[in-house]
N, C-alpha and C positions, 0 to 999 in steps of 0.2 A: 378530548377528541384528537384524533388521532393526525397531526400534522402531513399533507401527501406534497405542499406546492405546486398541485397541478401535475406535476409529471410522473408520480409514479402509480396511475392506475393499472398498469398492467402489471406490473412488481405483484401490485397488491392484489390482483387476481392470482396470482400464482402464490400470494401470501396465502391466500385462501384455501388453496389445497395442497400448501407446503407438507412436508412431510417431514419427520427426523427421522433418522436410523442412527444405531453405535455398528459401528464397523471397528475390529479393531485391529488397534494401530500397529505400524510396521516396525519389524524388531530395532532397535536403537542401539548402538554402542556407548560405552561408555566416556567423561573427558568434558563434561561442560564447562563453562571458564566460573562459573559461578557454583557450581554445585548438583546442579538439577540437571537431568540428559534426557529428561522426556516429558514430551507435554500432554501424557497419558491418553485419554481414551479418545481417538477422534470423530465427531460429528458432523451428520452433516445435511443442508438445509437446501430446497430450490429457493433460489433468488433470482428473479429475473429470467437472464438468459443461460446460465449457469449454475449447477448442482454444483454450492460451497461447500468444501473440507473445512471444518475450525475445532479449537479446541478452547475449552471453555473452564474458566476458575469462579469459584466465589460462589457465593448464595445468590440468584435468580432474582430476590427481593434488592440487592443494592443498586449502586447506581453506576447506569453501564457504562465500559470502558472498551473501545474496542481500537483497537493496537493490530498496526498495518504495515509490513515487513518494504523491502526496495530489492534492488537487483544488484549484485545476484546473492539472493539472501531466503530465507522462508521464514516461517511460524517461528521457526526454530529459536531466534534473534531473541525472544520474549520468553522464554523457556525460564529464567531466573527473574525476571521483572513481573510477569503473570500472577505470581505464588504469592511475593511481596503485599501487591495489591490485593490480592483474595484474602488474605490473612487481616486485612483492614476494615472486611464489607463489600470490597469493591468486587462487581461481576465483570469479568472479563472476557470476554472474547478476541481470540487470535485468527482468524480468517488467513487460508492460502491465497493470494494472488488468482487471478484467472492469470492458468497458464504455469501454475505451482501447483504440486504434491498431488492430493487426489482430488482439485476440484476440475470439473469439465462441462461441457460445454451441454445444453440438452438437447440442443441440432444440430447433427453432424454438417449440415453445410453453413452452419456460421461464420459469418468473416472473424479469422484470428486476428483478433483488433489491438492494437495496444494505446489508444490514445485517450488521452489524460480523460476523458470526459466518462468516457466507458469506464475506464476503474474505477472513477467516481459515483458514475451511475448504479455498478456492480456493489457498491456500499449503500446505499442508498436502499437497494433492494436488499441484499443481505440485513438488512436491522428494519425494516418493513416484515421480511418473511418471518423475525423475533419477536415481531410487535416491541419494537423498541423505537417512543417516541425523539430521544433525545439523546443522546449520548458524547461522553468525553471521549474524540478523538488524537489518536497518538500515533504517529508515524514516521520511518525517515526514506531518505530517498525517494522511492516514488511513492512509500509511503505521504512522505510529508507533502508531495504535490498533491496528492489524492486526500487529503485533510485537508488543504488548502484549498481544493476547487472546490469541495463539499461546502465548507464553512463561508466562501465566498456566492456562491450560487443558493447553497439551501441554510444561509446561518439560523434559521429556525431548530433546525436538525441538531444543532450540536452545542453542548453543554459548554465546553471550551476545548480549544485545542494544544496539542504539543507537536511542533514541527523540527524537527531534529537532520541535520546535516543535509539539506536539501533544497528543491529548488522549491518555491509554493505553488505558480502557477506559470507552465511553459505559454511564452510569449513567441508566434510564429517567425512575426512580423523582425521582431530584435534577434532572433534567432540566425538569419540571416546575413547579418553583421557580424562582420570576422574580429575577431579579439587578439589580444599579444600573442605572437610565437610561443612566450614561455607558457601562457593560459592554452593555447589552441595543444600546445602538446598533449596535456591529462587528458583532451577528449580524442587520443589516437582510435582507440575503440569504436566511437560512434560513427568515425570516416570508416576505418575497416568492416563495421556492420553496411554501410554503403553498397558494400561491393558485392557481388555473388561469390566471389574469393573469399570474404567475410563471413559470407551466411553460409556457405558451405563447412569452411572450419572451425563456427563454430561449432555447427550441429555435429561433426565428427569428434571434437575433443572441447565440450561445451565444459566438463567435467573440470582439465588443466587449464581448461581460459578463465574460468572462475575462479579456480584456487590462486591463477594470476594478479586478479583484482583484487582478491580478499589482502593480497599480501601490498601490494601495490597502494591500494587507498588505505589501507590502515596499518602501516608498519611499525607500529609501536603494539600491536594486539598481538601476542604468544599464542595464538590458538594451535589447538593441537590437531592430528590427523583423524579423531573420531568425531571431534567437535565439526569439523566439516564435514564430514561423508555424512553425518545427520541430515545438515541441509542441501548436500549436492543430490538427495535420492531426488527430490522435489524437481530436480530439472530434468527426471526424467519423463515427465509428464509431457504426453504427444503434443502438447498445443504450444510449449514451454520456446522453443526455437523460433516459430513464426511470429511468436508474439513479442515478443525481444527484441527482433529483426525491423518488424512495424512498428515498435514503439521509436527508436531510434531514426528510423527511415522518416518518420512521422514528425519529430519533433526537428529535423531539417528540411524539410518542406520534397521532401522526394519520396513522400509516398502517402495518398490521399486517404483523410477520414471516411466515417461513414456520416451521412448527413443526418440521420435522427440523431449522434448521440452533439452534434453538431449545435443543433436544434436546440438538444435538451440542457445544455451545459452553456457555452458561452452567447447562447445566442438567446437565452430569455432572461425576465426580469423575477429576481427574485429580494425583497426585503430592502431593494433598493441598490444592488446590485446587478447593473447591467453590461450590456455586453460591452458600451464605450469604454467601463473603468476596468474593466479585464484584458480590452485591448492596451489601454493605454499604460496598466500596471503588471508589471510580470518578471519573470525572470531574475527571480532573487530579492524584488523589491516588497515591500509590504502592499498585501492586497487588501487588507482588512482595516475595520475603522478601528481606533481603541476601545470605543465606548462598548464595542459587541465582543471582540476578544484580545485578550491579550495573551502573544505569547511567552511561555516561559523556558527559559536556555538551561537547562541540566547538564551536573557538572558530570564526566566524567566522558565527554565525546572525542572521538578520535576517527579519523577519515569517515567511512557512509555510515558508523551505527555508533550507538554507544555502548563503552568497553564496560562503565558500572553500572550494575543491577539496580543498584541503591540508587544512583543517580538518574535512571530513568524512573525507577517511579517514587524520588520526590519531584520531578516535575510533573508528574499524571497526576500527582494529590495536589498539589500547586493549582496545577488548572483547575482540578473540578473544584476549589473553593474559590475562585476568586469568582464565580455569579453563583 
């Protein structure tokens, strides 16, 4: 039977009359760091609140892996890691972000929300609208928060996790306390998102403020100029700016959630995880007991993603053997 924890009956109404179409995908250059420059046909599913872009490897029969990109990054990150795994058994799915590439939103007046519980939720539904009970979750950056909050709120939902260069579950509360000069400097960004000064430039040159980072958080990765324009088409996406803005704004306490997703994430009990030990555990710390996941650190990481293919997915195979 099909696992919902109480919260996702309406997911699952929209599971019900989800739909797929092949749309296909936007021309690619070539320059992968690994080999691979396309993550061929892309699909795409209602979930939720949100009509998902993903693309998809492996035989339908194995057992699911679904692999969850950070900012400022897309699908694209898995493009050499996806193939690895399908070549094993494993079915994978690469899911765009709400607020990346072609997924959107399916009410023009939705709040463009970026906090932690919503992308959680937005996974949540996305593998609901697959009928996919269970799944090995893998992600980094807000990736890795958003496998975090999942496996900490719905750990029925998932097989095991891989959380890779990132934070697991932003803590409001500790958020608020200022840290060393030398630490506060790397988060110059999320002050400059503050400002309307911020949100303005990025939305004007969102393109060079990400090539910024890419070089900035990982300067030991050689990536070349096709390998990025791959992933920068994805911030062209209308919702791509607001929700960046909010996620940021959000995670410093200067800019309010919405209360259902409120509701639905740190504020119920799931498996024995409530909302006191999510308050109390967060921001960098282990949220998770061991006995339900453990996770695993693959080698080959350098600033927000990992630089080998190889090395993300033997930790995806790592996890989904150890239950």
């Amino acid at each position: 039977m099909t696992y919902t924890g109480g919260v996702t009956r309406r997911s699952r109404r929209f599971a019900r009359r989800s739909w797929r179409r092949r749309r296909p995908q936007e021309n690619v250059r070539p320059g992968g760091h690994g080999g691979h420059t396309s993550l061929g046909r892309i699909e795409h599913v209602r979930a939720g609140v949100l009509d998902i872009a993903y693309a998809e490897f492996g035989p339908r029969s194995g057992q699911a892996v679904v692999l969850l990109h950070g900012w400022p990054y897309d699908a694209h990150s898995y493009v050499d890691v996806a193939p690895l795994l399908a070549a094993e058994g494993y079915r994978v799915l690469v899911p765009f972000l709400r607020g990346y590439g072609a997924t959107r939103f399916l009410l023009p007046h939705a709040v463009r929300n970026g906090q932690q519980s919503a992308v959680a939720l937005d996974v949540i539904a996305f593998t609901d609208a697959l009928r996919i009970d269970r799944a090995v979750l893998g992600g980094f950056d807000w990736g890795a928060r958003t496998v975090g909050v999942v496996a900490a709120v719905w750990p029925r939902r998932c097989k095991a996790i891989v959380a890779v260069s990132g934070y697991l579950v932003t803590n409001l509360a500790e958020n608020l306390e200022p840290l060393p000069p030398a630490v506060e400097r790397n988060w110059w960004y999320q002050c400059y998102f503050a400002t309307e000064r911020g949100a303005l430039g990025y939305r004007r040159d969102r393109h060079g403020f990400n090539k910024l980072i890419w070089r900035t958080a990982s300067p030991a990765w050689d990536f070349d100029d096709a390998t990025y324009d791959r992933s920068a088409a994805s911030f062209e996406n209308l919702d791509h700016v607001a929700i960046v803005i909010h996620n940021y704004r959000w995670r410093l306490g200067l800019a309010p959630g919405e209360a259902r997703y409120e509701r639905a994430g740190a504020g119920r009990r799931a498996g024995g995880h409530d909302r006191q030990r999510l308050r109390r555990r967060g921001r960098g710390r282990r949220v998770l007991p061991r006995q339900v996941h453990r996770p695993v650190r693959p080698p080959g990481v350098r600033g927000h993603r990992p630089q080998r293919p190889a090395g993300g997915a033997a930790a995806v195979r790592a996890g989904g053997r150890r239950r």
